[in-house]
N, C-alpha and C positions, 0 to 999 in steps of 0.2 A: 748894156743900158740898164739904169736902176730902174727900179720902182719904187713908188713912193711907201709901200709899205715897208720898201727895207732898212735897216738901219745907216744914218748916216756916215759918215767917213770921215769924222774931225783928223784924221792926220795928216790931210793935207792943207787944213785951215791955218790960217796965220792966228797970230798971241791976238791981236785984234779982234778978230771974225769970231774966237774961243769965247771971250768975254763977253762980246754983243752974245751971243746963242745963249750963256748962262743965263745973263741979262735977263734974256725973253722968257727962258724954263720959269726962273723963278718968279717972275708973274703970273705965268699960266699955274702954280702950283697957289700962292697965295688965293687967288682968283677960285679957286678950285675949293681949299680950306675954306673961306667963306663963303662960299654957297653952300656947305656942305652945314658948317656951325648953324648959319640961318634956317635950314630946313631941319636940324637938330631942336632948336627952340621954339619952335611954331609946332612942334606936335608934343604931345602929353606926355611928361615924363613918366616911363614903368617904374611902377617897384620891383627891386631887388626880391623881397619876400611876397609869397602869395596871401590875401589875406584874411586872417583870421577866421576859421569859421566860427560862428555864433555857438552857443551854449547848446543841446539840446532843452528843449525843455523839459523840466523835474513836475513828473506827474508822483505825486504822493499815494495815489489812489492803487499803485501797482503794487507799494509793499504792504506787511503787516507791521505790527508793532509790539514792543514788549515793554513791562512795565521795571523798573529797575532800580538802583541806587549806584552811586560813582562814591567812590573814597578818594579823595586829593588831598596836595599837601600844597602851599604855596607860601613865601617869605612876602610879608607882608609891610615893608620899606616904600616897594613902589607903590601902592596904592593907597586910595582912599578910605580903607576899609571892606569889610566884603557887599554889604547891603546894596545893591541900587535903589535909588529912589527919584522915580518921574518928575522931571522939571527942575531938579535941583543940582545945578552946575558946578561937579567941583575940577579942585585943580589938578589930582591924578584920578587914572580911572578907578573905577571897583574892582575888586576878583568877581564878582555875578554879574556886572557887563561882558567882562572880559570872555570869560565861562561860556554868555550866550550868545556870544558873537561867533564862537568856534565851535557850538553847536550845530547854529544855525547856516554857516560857513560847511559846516562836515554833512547838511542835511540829516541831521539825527532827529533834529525835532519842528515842528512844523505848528505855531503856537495860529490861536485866533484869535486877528489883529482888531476884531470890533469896538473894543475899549479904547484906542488909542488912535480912534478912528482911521485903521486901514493904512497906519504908516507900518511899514515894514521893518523901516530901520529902529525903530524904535522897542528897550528892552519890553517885548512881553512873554508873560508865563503860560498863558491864558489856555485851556484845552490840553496841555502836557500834563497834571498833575502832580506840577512839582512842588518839595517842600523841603526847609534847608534846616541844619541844626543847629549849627552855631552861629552869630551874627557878631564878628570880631570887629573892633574899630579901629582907626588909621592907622598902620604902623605894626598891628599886631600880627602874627602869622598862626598859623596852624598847620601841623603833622598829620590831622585824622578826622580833616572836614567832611561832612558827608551833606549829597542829597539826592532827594528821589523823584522821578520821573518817567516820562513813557516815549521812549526811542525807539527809532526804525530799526526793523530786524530782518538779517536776511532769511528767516524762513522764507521757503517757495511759498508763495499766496495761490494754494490749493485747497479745495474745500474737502474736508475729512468726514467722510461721512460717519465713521465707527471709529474713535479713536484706538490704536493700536501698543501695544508696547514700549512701541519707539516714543510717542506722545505722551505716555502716561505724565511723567512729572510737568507737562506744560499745564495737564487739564486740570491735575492734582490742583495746581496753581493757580486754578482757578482764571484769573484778566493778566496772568504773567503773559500772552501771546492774545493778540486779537488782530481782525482784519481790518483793513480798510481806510485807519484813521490817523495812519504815520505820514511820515515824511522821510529824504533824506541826500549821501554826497551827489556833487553835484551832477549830473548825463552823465558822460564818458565815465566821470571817476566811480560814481555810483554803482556803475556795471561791471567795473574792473574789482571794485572791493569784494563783486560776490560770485566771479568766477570761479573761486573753491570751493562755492556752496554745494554739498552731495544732496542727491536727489530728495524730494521732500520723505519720501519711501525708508531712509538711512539717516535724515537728518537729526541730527544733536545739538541740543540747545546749546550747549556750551562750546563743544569742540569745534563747531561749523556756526559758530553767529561768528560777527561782524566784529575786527579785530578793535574793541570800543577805546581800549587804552593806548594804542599806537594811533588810531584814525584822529585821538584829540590831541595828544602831545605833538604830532609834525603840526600843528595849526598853532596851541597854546605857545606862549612865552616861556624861556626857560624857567621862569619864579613860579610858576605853574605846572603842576605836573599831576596826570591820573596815574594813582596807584593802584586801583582795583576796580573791579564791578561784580555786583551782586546778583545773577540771574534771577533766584528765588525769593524773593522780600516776601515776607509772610504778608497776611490778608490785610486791607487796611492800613499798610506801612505810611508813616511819616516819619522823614528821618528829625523831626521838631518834637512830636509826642512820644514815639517810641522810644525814644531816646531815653535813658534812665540814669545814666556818668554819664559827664563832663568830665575831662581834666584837663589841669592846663599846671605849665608849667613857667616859671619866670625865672632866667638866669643873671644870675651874677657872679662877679670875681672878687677875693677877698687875699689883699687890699681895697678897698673899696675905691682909693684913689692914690696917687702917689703917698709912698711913706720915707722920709728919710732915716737914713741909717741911724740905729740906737733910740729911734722911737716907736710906736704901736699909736700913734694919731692914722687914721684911716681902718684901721685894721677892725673886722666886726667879729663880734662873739657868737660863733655859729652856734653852741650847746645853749647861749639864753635865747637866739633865735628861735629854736627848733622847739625846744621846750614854751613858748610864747606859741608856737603855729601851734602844740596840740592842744590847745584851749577854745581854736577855733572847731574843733569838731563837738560835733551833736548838733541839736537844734534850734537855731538862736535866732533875736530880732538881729539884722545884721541895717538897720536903719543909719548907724554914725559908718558904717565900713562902705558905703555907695553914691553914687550922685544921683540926687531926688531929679526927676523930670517931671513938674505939675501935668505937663501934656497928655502923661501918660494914667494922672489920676491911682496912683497903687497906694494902695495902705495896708496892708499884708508884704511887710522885708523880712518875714519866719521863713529862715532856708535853713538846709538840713546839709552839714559839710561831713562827710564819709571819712575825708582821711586829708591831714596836713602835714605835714614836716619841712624838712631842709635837710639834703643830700649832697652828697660830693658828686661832680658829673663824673670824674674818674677815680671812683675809692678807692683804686686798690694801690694808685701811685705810692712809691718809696716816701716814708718823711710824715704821711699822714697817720692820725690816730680812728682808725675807723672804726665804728659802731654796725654789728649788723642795722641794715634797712629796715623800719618798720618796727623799733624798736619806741618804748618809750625815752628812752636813753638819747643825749645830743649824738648828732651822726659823725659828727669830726670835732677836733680839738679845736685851739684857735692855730691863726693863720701861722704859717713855719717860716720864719722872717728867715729863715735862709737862704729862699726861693731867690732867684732871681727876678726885676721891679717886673721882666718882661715877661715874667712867665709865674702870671697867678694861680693861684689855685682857682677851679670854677665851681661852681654850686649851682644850682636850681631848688626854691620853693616848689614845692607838689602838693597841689589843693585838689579835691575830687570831690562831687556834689552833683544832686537832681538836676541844679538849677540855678543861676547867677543874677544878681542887681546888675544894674546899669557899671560898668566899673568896680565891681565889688570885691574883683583879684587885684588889684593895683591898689586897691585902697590898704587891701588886706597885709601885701607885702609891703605898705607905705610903713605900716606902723612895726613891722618884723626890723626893717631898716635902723628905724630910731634905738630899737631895743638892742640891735647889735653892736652900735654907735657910741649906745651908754647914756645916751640922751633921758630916754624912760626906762621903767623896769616892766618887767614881764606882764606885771599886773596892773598896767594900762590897757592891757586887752580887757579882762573883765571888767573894768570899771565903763569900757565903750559899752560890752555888750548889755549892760545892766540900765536899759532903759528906762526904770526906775526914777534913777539917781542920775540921769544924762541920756534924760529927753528927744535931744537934738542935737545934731553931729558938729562936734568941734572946728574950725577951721584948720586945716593942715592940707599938705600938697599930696596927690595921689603918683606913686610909682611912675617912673616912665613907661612908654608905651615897647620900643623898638625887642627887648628882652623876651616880650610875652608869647608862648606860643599853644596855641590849643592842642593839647597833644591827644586829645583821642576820644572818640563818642562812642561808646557802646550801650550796645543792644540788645538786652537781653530776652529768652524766651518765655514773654508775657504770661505762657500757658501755665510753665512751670514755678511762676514765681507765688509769694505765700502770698496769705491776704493783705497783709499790710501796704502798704506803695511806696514805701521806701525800707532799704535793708537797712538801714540805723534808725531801726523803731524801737529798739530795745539797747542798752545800754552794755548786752551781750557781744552783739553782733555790730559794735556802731564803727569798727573799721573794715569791717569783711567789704568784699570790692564785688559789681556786677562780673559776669562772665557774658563776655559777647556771644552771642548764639545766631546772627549772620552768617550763613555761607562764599566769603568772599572769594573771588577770585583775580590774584595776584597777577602781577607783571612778570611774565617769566616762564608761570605756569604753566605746563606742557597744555593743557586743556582751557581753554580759553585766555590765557595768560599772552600770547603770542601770537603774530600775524601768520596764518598757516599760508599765505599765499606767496612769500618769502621763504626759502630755503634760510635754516637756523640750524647752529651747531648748539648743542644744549653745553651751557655754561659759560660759553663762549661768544655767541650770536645770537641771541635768545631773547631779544626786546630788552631784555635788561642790562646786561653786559654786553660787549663788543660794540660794532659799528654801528651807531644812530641810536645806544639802546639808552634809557634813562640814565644809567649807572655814569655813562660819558658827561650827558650832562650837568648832574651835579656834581662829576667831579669838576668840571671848568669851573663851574659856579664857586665852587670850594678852592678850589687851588689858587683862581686870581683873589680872593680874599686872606688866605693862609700867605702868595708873597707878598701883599699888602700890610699886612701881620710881620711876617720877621722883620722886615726891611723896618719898618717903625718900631719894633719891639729892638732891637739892633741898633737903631739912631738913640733910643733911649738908654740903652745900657751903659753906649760910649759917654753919653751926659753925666749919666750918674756917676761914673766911675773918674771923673775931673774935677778939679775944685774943690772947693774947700769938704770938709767933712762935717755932720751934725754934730751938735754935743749930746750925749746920751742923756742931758735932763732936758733936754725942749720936748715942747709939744706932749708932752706925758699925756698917758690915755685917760677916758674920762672916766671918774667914778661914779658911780648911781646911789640916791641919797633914798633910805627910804621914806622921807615924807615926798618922794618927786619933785624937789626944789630943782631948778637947771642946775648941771656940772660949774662945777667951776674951768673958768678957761685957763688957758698956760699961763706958766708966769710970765709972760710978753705980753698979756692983755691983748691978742690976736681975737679975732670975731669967730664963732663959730661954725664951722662946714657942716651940711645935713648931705649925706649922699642920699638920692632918690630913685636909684638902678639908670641912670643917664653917666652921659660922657666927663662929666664936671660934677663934683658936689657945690651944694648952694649954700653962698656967703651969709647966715639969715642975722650975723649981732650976737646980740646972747639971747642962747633959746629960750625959749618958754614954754613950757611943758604942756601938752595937750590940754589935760584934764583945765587947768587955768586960761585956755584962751577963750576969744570970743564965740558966740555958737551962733549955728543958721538960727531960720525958723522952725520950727518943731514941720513935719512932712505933711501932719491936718492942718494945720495951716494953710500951708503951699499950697495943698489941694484947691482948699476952698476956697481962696482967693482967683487961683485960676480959671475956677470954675464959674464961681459969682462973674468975670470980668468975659468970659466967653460965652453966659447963658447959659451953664448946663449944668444937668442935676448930679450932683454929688451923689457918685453911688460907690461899694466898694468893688475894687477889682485887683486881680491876683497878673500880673503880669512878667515874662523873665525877659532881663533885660541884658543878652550874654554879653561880654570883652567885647 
């Protein structure tokens, strides 16, 4: 006899009995699944992941802080310029938004938001002590931006009652290390930055701080990059007033724009260039080389330009006629029409000086342009600078912006410099160059250069080269622009080298008259092209020569007008208004 817990016995059931019994299973199984789905969706679905734990909170009050300077470089296409400015909404961001977003993102700096009444997200400087040197505008980039401020430092926050050997150059330094008043990354990551920090007993400013130049670059955009930091800033540092060079540099290629074969239309004269830029050195009203801003109320445009020319980016290539650098002498021949269309020669203008007008490099290389062009002759410079005899700045286009790049601020040691305040005071010394006298520290650097809390191979893994090191990243940044480069320098060559051929009398280049009447144009009666360091030269008719066109108003003027129409008293003032 069975039991009902045993299993049944389908092999003696008929094909009938088989079916009905499936029958029945599979309602009891269906039956089954939905009771089961229903009690599935009446209770609270879990998550998969556990969740998030909250931030800790960032008590600023735990670290100390140190006072500093950053050196970066950034290409400056994507942005609106470097300056922010409250309330004023543009269409790409700033480099100094951008900068303190990844400060403030890195907890390096911890500003007071009182002005801005207590909004957070909003840029402020407030309580860091910062101060910037160059203020470049949209489009333009710079190699050797600097600025200065007071960032969280991993010193141990112990109180020293006798400072010891180990401290000496912090105290030397006087506010280079203080307690109390920093900020900085965020809990977790905060604490992980400074688990290599050695005892406060053994600590080194340099070798055991905070790895500043990797902690900003995993945050910053690749267009952005910290190159250096300065532990020691001498007393009172502003990277705005200590600052004593500028230079900047603006690149072009020469042809200046397409040239057909058997002609030198486009092609500029780099030896009457270069010889036109040494006219700009010494000390001059440079009022027709700028764009007046009434806003700004200046009547003082006397700036003092250290050193100008026009250089080959690579002199020593096969084909070219080189001049040592720094010569009075033009630095290169003209262009070697042998070259290939794709493969110009490059050049860069080098200007160096205290201190810049609003636009005063662009204006500068506007007019080196025309004179390479053949448009004017050399000695349209002096007849600008000679505010005499041309009062008020001609109407003409200033330089494109994207070419410009600020290449370097230096800082020399104030202690040691002579009396005067600028080294082209004397007409001895008017191309000698400052010597930076900054203690910088590099990307790379065994000693503060590198994240110590990272295993690095020197030369290899080093922050600068290898995996995630700077070096990687510009070379992407380089490389997808260089295949972007052949692949169009390449679709170009195939063009030129089809169809028909030029006749070696068109387009003949232009001659320069010396009473500066305009060139005459080809014999085609074609309109005349002005290259301006842009992608296209401008269609302008037939030129007409600076010295003959219309002029603004004289800059007292401007002043006054602005002033009378906004209520305010006309007074004078000395302002720099960099690229």
């Amino acid at each position: 006899m069975t039991t009902s817990s045993s299993a049944p016995n389908y092999s003696s059931l008929s094909h009938a009995d088989l079916v009905s019994r499936v029958t029945v299973l599979e309602k009891k199984l269906r039956a089954l699944n939905e009771t089961h789905a229903a009690s599935a969706n009446s209770l609270p679905a879990e998550s998969k992941k556990k969740p998030k734990k909250p931030p800790k909170p960032f008590d600023p009050s735990r670290y100390n802080t140190r006072f500093t300077a950053f050196k970066f470089a950034y290409l400056g296409g994507a942005y609106n310029g470097f300056e922010h400015h409250t309330n004023n909404t543009t269409p790409l961001p700033t480099v100094e938004e951008v900068l303190w977003r990844a400060l403030r993102k890195a907890k390096l700096i911890f500003p007071d938001f009182t002005k801005v009444g207590g909004d957070q997200n909003e840029v402020c400087w407030d309580g860091v002590e910062y101060s910037k040197c160059g203020r470049t505008d949209r489009g333009v980039s710079a190699f050797g931006q600097v600025i200065g401020l007071r960032v969280r430092s991993s010193r141990p926050k112990q109180e020293l009652k006798q400072p010891s050997e180990d401290f000496g150059d912090e105290v030397a330094h006087g506010e280079a290390i203080t307690e109390g008043d920093g900020p900085m990354p965020d809990g977790e990551n905060a604490q992980s930055l400074e688990e290599h920090i050695a005892p406060v007993s053994v600590w080194d400013d340099i070798r055991d701080e905070l790895p500043y130049i990797q902690v900003l670059n995993r945050i910053l955009p690749p267009s952005i990059r910290i190159l250096a930091w300065c532990p020691h800033p001498p007393p009172d540092f502003s990277a705005r007033f200590s600052c004593r060079e500028r230079r900047y540099r603006y690149f072009f290629t020469n042809p200046a724009y397409p040239v057909a074969r058997g002609t030198r239309e486009g092609t500029l004269d780099i030896p009457a260039m270069h010889e036109a830029a040494k006219k700009y050195e010494g000390l001059h009203d440079f009022r027709n080389f700028c764009k007046v801003d009434p806003g700004k109320q200046i009547s003082n445009f006397e700036r003092r330009i250290f050193h100008a020319g026009v250089y080959a980016v690579n002199p020593g290539k096969p084909g070219r006629d080189v001049v040592e650098k720094g010569s009075d002498e033009a630095s290169l021949s003209a262009s070697d029409t042998s070259l290939k269309l794709s493969e110009p020669e490059a050049f860069y203008f080098e200007v160096r000086g205290s201190a810049f007008l609003w636009h005063q490099v662009r204006h500068l290389v506007a007019v080196l342009f025309l004179v390479g062009q053949g448009y004017e002759d050399g000695s349209v410079v002096d007849r600008l600078l000679d505010t005499q005899s041309c009062p008020s700045k001609p109407t003409y286009e200033m330089a494109d912006d994207r070419p410009l790049v600020l290449w370097d601020c230096i800082f020399p040691d104030l202690d040691k410099l002579d009396d005067h305040q600028d080294h082209g005071a004397n007409g001895e010394n008017a191309s000698w160059s400052y010597e930076n006298a900054l203690e910088w520290v590099y990307v790379g650097d065994e000693a503060g250069g590198r994240d110590q809390s990272k295993r690095a191979i020197p030369g290899i893994d080093d922050g600068k080269y290898g995996r995630n090191g700077i070096m990687d990243d510009l070379w992407a940044q380089w490389r997808h622009r260089k295949m972007d480069e052949v692949l169009a320098g390449s679709l170009m060559d195939v063009v030129s080298a089809v169809g028909g051929r030029a006749s070696s009398q068109a387009g003949a280049s232009h001659m320069v008259h010396e009473d500066v009447d305009a060139p005459s144009k080809s014999d085609f009666g074609r309109s005349d092209r002005v290259f301006d360091g842009g992608d296209r030269a401008r269609t302008v008719g037939t030129y007409t020569p600076i010295i003959r066109r219309e002029r603004l108003e004289a800059p007292e003027i401007m002043n006054a007008r602005y002033a009378a129409r906004k209520g305010l008293t006309f007074r004078s003032v000395e302002v720099d208004m960099d690229e």
